[in-house]
TORKOL-4160 file (C-alpha; in steps of 0.2 Angstrom, whole numbers, padded with zeros to 4 digits, m for minus):
190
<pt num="1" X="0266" Y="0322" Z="0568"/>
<pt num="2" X="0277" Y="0328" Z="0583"/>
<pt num="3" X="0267" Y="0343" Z="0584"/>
<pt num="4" X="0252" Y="0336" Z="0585"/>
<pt num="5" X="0259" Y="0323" Z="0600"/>
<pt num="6" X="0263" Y="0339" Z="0607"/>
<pt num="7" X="0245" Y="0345" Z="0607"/>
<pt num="8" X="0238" Y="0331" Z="0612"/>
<pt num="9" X="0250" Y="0326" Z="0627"/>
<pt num="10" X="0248" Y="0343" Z="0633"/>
<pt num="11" X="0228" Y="0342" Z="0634"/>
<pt num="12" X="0231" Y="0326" Z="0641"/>
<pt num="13" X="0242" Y="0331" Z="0654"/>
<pt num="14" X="0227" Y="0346" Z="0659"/>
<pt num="15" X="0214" Y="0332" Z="0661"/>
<pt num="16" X="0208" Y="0331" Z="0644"/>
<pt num="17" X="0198" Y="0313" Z="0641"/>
<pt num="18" X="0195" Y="0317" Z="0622"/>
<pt num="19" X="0215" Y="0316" Z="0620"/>
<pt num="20" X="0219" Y="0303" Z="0630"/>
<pt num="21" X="0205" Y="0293" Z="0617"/>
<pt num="22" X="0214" Y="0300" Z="0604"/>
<pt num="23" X="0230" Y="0295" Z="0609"/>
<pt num="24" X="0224" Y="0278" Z="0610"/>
<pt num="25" X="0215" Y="0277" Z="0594"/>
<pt num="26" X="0233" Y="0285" Z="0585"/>
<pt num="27" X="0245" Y="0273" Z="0594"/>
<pt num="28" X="0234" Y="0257" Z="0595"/>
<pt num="29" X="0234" Y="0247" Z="0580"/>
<pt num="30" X="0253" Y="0251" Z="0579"/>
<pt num="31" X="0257" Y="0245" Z="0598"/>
<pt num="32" X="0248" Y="0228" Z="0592"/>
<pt num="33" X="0254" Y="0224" Z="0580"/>
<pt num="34" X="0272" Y="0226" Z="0588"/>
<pt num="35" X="0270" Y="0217" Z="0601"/>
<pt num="36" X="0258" Y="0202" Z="0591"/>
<pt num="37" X="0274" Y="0199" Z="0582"/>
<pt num="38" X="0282" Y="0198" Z="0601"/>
<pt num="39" X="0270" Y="0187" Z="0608"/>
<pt num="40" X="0261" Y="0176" Z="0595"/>
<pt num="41" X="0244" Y="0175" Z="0603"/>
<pt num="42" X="0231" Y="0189" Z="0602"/>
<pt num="43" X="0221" Y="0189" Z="0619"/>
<pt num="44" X="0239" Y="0192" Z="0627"/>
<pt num="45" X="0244" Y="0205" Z="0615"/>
<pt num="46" X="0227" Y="0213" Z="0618"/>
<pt num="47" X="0230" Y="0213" Z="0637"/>
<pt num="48" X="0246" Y="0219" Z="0636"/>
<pt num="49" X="0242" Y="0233" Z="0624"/>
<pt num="50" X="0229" Y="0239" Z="0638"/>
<pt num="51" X="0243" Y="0238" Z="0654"/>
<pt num="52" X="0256" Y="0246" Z="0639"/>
<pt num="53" X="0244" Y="0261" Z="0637"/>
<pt num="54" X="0240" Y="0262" Z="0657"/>
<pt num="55" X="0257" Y="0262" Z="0659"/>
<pt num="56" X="0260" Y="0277" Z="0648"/>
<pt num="57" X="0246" Y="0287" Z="0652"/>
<pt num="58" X="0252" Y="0285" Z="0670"/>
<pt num="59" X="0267" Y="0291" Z="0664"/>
<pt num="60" X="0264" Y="0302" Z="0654"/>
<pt num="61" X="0271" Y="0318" Z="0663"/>
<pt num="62" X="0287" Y="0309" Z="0665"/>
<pt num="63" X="0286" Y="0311" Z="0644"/>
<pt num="64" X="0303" Y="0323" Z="0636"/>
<pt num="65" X="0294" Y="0330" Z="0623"/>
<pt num="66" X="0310" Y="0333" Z="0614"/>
<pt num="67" X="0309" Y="0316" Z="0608"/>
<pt num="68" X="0296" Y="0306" Z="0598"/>
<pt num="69" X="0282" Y="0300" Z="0608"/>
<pt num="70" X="0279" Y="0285" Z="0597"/>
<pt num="71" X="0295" Y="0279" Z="0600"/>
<pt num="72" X="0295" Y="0282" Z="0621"/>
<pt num="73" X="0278" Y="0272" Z="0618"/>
<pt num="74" X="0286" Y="0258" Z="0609"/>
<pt num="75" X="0299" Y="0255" Z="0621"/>
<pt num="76" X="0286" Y="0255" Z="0635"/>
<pt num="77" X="0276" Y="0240" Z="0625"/>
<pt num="78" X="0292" Y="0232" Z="0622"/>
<pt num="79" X="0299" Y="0231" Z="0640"/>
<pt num="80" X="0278" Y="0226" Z="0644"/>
<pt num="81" X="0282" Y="0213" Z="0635"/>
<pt num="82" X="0299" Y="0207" Z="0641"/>
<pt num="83" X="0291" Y="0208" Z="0657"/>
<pt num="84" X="0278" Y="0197" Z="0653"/>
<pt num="85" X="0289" Y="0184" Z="0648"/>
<pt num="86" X="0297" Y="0185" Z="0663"/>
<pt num="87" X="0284" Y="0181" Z="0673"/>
<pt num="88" X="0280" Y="0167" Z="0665"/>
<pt num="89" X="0295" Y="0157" Z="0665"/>
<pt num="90" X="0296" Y="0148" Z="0653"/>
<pt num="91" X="0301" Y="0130" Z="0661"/>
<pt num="92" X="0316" Y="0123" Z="0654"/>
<pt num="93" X="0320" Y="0106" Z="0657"/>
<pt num="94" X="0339" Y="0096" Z="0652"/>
<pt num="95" X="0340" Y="0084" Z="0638"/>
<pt num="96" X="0353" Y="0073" Z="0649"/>
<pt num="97" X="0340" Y="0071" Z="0664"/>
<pt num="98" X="0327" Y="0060" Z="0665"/>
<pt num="99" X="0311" Y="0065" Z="0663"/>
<pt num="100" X="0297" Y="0057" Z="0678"/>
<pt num="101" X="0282" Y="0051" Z="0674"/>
<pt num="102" X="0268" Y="0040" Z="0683"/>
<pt num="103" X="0275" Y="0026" Z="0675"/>
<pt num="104" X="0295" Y="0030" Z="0681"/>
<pt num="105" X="0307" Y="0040" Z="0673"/>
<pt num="106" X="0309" Y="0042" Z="0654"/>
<pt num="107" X="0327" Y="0044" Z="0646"/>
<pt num="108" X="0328" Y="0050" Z="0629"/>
<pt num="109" X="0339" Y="0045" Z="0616"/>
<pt num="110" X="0343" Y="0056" Z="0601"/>
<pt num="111" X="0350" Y="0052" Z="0583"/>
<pt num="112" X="0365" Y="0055" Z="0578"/>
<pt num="113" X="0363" Y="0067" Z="0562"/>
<pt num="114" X="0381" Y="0072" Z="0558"/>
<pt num="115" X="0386" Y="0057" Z="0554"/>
<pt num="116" X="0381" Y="0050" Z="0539"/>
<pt num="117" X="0391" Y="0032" Z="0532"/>
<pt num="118" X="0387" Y="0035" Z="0514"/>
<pt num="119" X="0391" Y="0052" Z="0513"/>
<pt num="120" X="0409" Y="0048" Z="0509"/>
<pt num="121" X="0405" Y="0037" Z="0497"/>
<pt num="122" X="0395" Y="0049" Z="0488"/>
<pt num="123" X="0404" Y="0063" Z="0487"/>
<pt num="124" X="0419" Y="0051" Z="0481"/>
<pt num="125" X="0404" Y="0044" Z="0468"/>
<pt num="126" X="0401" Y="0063" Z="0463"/>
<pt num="127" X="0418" Y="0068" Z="0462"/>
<pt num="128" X="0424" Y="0053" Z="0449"/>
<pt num="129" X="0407" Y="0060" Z="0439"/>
<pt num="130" X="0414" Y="0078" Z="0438"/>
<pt num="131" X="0429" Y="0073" Z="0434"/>
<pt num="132" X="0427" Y="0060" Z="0422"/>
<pt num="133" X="0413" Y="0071" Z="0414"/>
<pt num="134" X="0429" Y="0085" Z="0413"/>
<pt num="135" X="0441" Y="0071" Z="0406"/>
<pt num="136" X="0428" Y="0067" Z="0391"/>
<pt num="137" X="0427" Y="0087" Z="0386"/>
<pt num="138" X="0437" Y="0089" Z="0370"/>
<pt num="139" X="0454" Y="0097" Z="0374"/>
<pt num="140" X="0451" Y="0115" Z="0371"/>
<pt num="141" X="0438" Y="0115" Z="0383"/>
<pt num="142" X="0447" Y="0101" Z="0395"/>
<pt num="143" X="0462" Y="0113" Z="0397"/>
<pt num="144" X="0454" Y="0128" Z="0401"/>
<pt num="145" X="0441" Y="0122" Z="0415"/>
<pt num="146" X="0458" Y="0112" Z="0424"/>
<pt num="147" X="0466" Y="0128" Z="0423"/>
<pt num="148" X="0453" Y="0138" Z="0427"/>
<pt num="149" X="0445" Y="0127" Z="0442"/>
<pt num="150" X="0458" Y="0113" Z="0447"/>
<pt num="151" X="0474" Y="0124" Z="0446"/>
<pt num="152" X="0465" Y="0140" Z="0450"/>
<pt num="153" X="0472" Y="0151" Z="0436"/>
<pt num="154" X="0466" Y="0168" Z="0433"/>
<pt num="155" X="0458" Y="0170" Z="0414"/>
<pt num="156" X="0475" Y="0180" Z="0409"/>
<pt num="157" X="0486" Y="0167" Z="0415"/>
<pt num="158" X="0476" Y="0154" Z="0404"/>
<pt num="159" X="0476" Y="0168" Z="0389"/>
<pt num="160" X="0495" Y="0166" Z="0391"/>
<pt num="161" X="0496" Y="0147" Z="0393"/>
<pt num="162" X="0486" Y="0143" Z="0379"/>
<pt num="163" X="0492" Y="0157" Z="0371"/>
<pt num="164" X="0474" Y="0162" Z="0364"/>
<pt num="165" X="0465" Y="0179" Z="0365"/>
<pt num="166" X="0458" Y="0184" Z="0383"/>
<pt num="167" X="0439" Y="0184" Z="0376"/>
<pt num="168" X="0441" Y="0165" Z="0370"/>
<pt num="169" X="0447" Y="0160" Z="0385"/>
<pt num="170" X="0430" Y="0166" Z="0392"/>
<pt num="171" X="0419" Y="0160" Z="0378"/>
<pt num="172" X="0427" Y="0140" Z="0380"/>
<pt num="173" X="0427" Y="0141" Z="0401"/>
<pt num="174" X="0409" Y="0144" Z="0395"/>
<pt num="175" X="0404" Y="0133" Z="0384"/>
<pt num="176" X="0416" Y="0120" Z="0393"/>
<pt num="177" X="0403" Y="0125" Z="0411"/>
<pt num="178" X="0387" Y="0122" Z="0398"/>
<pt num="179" X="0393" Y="0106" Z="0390"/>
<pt num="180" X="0398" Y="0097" Z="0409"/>
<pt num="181" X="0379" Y="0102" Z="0415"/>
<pt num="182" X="0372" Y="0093" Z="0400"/>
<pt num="183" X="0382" Y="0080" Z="0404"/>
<pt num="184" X="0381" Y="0079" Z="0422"/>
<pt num="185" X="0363" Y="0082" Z="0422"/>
<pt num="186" X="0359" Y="0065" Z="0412"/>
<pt num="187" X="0370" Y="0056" Z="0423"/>
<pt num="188" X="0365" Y="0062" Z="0441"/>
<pt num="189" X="0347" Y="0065" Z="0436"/>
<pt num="190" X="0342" Y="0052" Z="0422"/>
């Protein structure tokens, strides 16, 4: 592909309209779509596809042909388009000033979101669940999920206090994790 660039840059270079055409015919749809995904709106992505190609072609001698012509094209589309959004200056305005009007000024007022009273209260409701849905686990199962979850054992340091085999450990932690989502599952999501 860099090869054929070449060729095609070089008869461009010489005046050759046929190659300019099939620069742009190569390099368009690709130039779009990067620069769509920039600008969101197709009539200016169409526009500046045209003034990115302009650009080129009237830079074109200026071109290292060491280097990837599809990448020296890309960056002039990109900086196109940081171009065009400098120009249009995006207005900004403070959320702690006013806002006029032809009815006076308009002050807004926001929520507070990060605050939240019953969110203690649930979490305290949840966490009673849990653990009175561990409490009602027969021991074996009981012992190996507080010493797994609440006192944050390895699984060879319960094998040892339990004094069981390391695979049963596993196995109960296990079946101990599917029995509290059945029982959790009925009582949060009856």
């Amino acid at each position: 592909m860099k090869a054929e660039d070449t060729v095609l840059i070089q008869r461009a270079l010489e005046g050759d309209q046929q190659a300019f055409k099939d620069i742009l015919n190569k390099y368009k749809g690709p130039v779009f779509n990067l620069i769509i995904r920039m600008v969101k709106n197709k009539e200016e992505a169409e526009d500046l596809v045209q003034e990115a190609f302009i650009k080129a072609f009237n830079s074109l001698a200026s071109f290292n042909m060491e280097y990837a012509f599809s990448t020296w094209l890309y960056k002039i589309a990109i900086n196109n388009c940081i171009d065009h959004f400098r120009k249009q200056k995006l207005k900004l305005c403070s959320l702690d000033k006013p806002l006029e009007s032809k009815n006076g000024e308009l002050k807004r007022e926001f929520p507070d979101v990060t605050f939240a009273a019953d969110r203690e209260l649930l979490d305290s409701e949840k966490t009673d669940l849990i653990q009175k849905a561990i409490d009602s686990l027969p021991e074996k199962y009981r012992l190996s999920i507080v010493y797994r979850h609440q006192d944050e054992k390895s699984y060879e340091e319960i094998a040892q206090l339990m004094d069981i085999p390391l695979g049963t450990v596993k196995a109960r932690i296990f079946r101990a994790r599917e029995m509290l989502k059945k029982k959790l599952k009925k009582q949060l999501f009856p």
